[in-house]
C-alpha positions as CSV (number, residue, x, y, z in Angstrom):
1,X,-61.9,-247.3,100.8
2,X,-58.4,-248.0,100.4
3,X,-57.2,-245.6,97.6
4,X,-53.9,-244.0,97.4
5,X,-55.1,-240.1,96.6
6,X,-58.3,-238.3,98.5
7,X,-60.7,-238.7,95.2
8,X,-62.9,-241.5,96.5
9,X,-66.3,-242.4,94.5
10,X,-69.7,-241.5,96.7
11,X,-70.5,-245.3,96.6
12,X,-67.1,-246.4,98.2
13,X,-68.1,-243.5,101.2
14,X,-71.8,-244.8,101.6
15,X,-71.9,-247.4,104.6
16,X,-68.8,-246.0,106.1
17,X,-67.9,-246.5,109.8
18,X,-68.3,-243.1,112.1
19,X,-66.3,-243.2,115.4
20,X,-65.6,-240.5,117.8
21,X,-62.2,-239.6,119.0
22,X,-62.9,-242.4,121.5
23,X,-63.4,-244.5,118.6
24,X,-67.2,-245.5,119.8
25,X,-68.9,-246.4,117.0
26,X,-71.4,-243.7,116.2
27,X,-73.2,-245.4,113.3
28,X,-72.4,-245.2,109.4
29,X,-72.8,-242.6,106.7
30,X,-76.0,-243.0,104.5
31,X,-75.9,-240.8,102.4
32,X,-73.3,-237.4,100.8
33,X,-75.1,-234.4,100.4
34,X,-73.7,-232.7,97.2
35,X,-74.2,-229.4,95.9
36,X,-75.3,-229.7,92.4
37,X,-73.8,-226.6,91.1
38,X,-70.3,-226.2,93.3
39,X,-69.7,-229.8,93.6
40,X,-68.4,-229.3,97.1
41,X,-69.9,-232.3,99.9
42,X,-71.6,-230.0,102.5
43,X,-73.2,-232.8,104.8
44,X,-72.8,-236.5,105.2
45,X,-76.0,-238.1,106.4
46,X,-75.4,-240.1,109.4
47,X,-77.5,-243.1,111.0
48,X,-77.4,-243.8,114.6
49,X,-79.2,-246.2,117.2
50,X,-80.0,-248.8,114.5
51,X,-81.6,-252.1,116.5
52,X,-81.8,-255.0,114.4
53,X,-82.5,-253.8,111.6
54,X,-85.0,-250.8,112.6
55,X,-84.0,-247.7,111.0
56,X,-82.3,-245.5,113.7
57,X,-82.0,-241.3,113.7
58,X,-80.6,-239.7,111.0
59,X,-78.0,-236.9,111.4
60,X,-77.0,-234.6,109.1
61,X,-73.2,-233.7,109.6
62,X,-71.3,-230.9,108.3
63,X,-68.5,-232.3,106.0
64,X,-66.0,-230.1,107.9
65,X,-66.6,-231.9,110.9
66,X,-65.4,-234.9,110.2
67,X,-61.6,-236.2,109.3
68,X,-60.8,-239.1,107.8
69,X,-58.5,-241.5,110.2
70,X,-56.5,-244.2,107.6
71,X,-55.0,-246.1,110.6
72,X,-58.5,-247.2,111.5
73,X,-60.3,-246.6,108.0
74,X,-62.9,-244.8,109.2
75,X,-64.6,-241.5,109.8
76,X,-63.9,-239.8,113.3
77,X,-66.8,-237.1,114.4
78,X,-65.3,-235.3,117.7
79,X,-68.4,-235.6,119.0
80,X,-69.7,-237.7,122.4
81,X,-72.7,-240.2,122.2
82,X,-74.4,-238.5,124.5
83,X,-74.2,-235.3,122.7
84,X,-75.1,-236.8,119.3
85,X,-78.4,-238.4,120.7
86,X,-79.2,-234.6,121.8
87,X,-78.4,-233.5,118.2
88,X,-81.1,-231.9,115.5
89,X,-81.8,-234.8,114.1
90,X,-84.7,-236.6,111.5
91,X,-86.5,-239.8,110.4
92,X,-85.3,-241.6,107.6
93,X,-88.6,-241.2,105.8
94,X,-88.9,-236.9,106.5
95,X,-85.7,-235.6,105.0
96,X,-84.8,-231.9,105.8
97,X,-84.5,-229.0,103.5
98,X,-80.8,-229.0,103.4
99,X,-80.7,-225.9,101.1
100,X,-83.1,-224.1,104.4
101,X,-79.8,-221.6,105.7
102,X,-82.2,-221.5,109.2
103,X,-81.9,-225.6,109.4
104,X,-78.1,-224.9,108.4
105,X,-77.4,-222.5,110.9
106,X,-78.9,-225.1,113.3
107,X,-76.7,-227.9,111.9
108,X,-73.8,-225.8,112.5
109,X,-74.1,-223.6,115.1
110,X,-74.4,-227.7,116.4
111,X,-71.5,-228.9,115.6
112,X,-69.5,-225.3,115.8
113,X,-68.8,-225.3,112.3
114,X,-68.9,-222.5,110.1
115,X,-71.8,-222.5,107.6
116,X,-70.7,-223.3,103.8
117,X,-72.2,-219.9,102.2
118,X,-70.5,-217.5,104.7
């Protein structure tokens, strides 16, 4: 993702490293969840605990918690491994409701991030 401004493509984000401020790998972003009318990225979907090849658990992150670190092109997430395997979390095939405020409030009350719509 090596661009010189902070307007990156969706594609050049998907299968992006996610580290925590110990810079442990904490597993890559899947997918950007956009909101169709605002434009503004609310989560990043993250996967974690992938085994050769089997599918992991997905996380759903607020976009506010992570920050972007350009001396180790990746995503940092302040967040321990311990404390992500205890996160809200779902299978790959059984997708939330991101648009469900009560499954927001859950995501960020999570993560201590305030919620997008307050």
């Amino acid at each position: 993702m090596h661009h010189s401004h902070n307007t990156v493509k969706t594609k050049d984000v998907i299968g992006y490293k996610v580290k925590n401020n110990k810079k442990e790998h904490l597993g890559k972003v899947e997918e950007i969840m956009l909101d169709k009318v605002s434009g503004h990225a609310h989560y990043v979907v993250l996967s974690f605990g992938e085994i050769l090849g089997m599918g992991g658990k997905f996380f759903a992150i607020p976009w506010g918690s992570l920050h972007f670190d350009p001396a180790d092109d990746c995503f940092l997430l302040n967040v321990s491994k311990e404390k992500l395997e205890k996160a809200p979390g779902f299978d790959k095939d059984h997708w939330p409701d991101f648009a469900d405020q009560t499954w927001g409030e859950t995501i960020h009350t999570f993560y201590d991030t305030k919620p997008y719509w307050k």
